[in-house]
ChimeraX commands (.cxc) that place a marker at each C-alpha (Angstrom):
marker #1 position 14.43,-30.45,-32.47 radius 0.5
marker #1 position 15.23,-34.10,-31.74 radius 0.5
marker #1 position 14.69,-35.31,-34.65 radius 0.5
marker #1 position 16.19,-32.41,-36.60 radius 0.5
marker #1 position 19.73,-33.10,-34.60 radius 0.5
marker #1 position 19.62,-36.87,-35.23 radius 0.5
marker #1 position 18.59,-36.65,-39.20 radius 0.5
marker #1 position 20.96,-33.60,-39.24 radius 0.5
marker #1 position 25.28,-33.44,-40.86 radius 0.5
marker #1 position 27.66,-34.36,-38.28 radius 0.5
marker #1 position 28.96,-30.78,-38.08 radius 0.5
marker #1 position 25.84,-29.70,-36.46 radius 0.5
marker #1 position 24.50,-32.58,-33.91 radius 0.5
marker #1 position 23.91,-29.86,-31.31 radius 0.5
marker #1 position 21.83,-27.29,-30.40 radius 0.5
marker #1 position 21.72,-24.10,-27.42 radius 0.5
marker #1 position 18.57,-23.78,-25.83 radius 0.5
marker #1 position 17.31,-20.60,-24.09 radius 0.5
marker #1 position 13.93,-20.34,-21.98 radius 0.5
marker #1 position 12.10,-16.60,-22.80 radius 0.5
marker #1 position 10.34,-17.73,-19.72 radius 0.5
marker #1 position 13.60,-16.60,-17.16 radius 0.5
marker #1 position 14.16,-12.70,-16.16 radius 0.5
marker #1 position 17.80,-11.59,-18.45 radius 0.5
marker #1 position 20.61,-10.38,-17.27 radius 0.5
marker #1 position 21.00,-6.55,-16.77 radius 0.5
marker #1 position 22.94,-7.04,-20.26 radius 0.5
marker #1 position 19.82,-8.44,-21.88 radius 0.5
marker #1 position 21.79,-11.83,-22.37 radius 0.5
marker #1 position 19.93,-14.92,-21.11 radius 0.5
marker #1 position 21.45,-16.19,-17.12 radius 0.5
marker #1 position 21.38,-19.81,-18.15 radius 0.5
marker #1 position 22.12,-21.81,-21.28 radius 0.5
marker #1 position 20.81,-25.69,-22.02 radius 0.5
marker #1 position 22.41,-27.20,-24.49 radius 0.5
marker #1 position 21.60,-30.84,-26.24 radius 0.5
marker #1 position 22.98,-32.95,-28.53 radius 0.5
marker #1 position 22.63,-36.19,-30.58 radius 0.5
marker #1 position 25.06,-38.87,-31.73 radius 0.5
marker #1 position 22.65,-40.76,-33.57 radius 0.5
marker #1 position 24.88,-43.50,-34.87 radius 0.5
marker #1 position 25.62,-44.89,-30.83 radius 0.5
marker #1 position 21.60,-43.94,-30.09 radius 0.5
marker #1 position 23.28,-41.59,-27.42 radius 0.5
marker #1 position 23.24,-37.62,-26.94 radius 0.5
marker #1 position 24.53,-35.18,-23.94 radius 0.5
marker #1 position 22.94,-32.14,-22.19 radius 0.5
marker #1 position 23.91,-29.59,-20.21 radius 0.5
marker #1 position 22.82,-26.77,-17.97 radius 0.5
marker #1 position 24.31,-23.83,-16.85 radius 0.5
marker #1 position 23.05,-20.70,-15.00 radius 0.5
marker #1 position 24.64,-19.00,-12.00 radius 0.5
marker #1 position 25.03,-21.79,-10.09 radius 0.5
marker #1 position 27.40,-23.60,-12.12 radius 0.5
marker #1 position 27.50,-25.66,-15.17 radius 0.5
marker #1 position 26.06,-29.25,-14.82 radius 0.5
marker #1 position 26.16,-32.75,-16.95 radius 0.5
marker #1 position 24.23,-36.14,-16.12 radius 0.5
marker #1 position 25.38,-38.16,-13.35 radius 0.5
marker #1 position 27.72,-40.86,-13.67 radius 0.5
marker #1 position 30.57,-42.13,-15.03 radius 0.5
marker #1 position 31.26,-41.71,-18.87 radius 0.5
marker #1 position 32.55,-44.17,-21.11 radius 0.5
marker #1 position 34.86,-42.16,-22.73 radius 0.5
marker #1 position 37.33,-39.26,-21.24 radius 0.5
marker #1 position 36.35,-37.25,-24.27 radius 0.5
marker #1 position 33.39,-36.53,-26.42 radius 0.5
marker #1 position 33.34,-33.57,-29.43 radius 0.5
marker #1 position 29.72,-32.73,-30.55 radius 0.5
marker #1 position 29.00,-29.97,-33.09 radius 0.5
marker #1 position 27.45,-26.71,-32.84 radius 0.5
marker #1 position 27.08,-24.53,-36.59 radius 0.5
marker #1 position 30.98,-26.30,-37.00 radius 0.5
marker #1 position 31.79,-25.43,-33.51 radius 0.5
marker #1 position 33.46,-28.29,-31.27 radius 0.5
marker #1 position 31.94,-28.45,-27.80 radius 0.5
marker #1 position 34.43,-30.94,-25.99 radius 0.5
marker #1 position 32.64,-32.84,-23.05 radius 0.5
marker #1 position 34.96,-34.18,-20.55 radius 0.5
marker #1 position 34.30,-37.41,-18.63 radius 0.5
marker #1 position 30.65,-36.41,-18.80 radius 0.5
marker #1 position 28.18,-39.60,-18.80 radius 0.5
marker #1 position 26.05,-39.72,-22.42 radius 0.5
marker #1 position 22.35,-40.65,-21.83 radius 0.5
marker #1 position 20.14,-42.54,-24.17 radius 0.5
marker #1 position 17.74,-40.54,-27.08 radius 0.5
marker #1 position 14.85,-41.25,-25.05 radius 0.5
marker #1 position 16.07,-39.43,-22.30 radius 0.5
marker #1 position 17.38,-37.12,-23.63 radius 0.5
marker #1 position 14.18,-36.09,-25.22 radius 0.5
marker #1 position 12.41,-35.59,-21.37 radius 0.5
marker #1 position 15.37,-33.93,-20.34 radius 0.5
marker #1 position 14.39,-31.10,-23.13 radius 0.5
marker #1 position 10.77,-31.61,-22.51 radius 0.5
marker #1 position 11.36,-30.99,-19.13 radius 0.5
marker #1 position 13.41,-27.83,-19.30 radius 0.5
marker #1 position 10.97,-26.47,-22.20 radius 0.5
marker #1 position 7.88,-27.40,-19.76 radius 0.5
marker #1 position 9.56,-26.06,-16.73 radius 0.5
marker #1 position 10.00,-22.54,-18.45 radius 0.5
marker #1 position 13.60,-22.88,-18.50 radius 0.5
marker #1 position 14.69,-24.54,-14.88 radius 0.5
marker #1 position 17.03,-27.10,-14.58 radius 0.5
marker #1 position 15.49,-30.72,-14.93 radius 0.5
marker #1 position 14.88,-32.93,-12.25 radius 0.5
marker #1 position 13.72,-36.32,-14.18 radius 0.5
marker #1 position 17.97,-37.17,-14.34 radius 0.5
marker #1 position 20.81,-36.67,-11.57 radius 0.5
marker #1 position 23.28,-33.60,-12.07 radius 0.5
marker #1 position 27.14,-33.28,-11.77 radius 0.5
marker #1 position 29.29,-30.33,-11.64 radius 0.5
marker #1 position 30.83,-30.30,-14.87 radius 0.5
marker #1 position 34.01,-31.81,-15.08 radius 0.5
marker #1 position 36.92,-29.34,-17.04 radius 0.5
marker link #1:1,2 radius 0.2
marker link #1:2,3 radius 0.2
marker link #1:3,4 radius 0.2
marker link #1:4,5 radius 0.2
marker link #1:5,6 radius 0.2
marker link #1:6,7 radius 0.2
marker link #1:7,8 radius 0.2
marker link #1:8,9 radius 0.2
marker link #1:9,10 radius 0.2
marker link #1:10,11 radius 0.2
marker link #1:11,12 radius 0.2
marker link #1:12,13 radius 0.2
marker link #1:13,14 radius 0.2
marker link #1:14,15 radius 0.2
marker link #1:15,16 radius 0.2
marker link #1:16,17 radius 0.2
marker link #1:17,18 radius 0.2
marker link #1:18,19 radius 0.2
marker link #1:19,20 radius 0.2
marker link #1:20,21 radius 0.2
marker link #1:21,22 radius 0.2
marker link #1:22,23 radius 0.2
marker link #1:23,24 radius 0.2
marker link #1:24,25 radius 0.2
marker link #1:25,26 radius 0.2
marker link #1:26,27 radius 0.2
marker link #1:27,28 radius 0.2
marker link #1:28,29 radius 0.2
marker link #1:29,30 radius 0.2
marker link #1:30,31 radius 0.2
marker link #1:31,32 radius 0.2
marker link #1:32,33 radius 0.2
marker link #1:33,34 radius 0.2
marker link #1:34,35 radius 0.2
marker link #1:35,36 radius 0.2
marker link #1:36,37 radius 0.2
marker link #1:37,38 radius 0.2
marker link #1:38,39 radius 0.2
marker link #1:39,40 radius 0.2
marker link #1:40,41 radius 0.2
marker link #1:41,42 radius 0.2
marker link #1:42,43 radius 0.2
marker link #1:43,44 radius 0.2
marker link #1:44,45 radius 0.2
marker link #1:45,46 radius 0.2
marker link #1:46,47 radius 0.2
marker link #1:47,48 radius 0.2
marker link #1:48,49 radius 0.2
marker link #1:49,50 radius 0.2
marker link #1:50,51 radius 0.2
marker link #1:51,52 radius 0.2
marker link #1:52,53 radius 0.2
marker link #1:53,54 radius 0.2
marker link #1:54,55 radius 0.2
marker link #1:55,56 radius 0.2
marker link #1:56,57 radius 0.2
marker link #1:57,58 radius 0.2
marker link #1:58,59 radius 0.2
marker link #1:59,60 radius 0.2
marker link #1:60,61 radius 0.2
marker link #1:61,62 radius 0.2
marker link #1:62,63 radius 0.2
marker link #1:63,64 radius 0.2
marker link #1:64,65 radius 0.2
marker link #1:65,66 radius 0.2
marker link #1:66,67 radius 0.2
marker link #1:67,68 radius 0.2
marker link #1:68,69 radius 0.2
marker link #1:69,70 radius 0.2
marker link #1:70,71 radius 0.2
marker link #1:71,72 radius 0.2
marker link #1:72,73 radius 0.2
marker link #1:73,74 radius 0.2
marker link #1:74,75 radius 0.2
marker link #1:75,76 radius 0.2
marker link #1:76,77 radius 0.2
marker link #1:77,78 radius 0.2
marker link #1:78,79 radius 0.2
marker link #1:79,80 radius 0.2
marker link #1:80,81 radius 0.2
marker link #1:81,82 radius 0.2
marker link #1:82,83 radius 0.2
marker link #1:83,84 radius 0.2
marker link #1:84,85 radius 0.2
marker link #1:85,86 radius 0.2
marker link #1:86,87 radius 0.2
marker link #1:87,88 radius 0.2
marker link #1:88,89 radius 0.2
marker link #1:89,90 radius 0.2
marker link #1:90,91 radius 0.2
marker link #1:91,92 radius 0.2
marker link #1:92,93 radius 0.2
marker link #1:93,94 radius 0.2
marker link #1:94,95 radius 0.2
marker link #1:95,96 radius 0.2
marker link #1:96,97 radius 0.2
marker link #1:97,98 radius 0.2
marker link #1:98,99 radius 0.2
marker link #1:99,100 radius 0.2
marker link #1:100,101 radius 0.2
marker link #1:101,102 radius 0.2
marker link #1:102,103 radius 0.2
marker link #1:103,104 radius 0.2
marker link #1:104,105 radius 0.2
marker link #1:105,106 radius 0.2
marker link #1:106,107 radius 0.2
marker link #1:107,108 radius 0.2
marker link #1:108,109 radius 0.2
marker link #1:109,110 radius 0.2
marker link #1:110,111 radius 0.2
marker link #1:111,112 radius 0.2
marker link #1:112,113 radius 0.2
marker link #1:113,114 radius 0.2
view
């Protein structure tokens, strides 16, 4: 999927990821949502979590107040939320995929700024 977001268009350089290992909502909707994407050109992506507990980014301090990545043509704006190289961003999904679908533990969380 990595590799797919980094050789992908610009307008799609993210991806939503949902674990069919978590119990749904009474809905039948999934209670959590990881989401990962790429900017391949600065070797940097983003992730996020979000279940009940809030919605979470990577620790730290971001070099830019604002980053846009794509979903299908769909903006998702990140604000003051710290990018994270490739690599790690590939064991952050590894992780989550391994972990059937809990939040990662190999990188520091943050509340998500808004």
């Amino acid at each position: 999927m990595i590799d797919a977001l980094i050789a992908g268009h610009p307008s799609h350089n993210m991806a939503r990821v949902f674990s069919l290992d978590r119990t749904p909502l009474s809905s039948g909707g999934p209670d959590h949502e990881f989401v990962v994407g790429i900017d391949p050109d600065a070797q940097v992506g983003i992730v996020g979590f979000a279940d009940g507990e809030g919605s979470f980014v990577p620790s730290g301090v971001a070099d830019k107040a604002e980053m846009t990545y794509m979903l299908l043509t769909y903006p998702r704006n990140f604000l003051e939320s710290p990018e994270i190289s490739i690599e790690l961003v590939r064991q952050v999904t590894k992780e989550f995929v391994l972990s059937g679908g809990l939040r990662p533990t190999c990188i520091e969380w943050q509340e998500e700024p808004y």
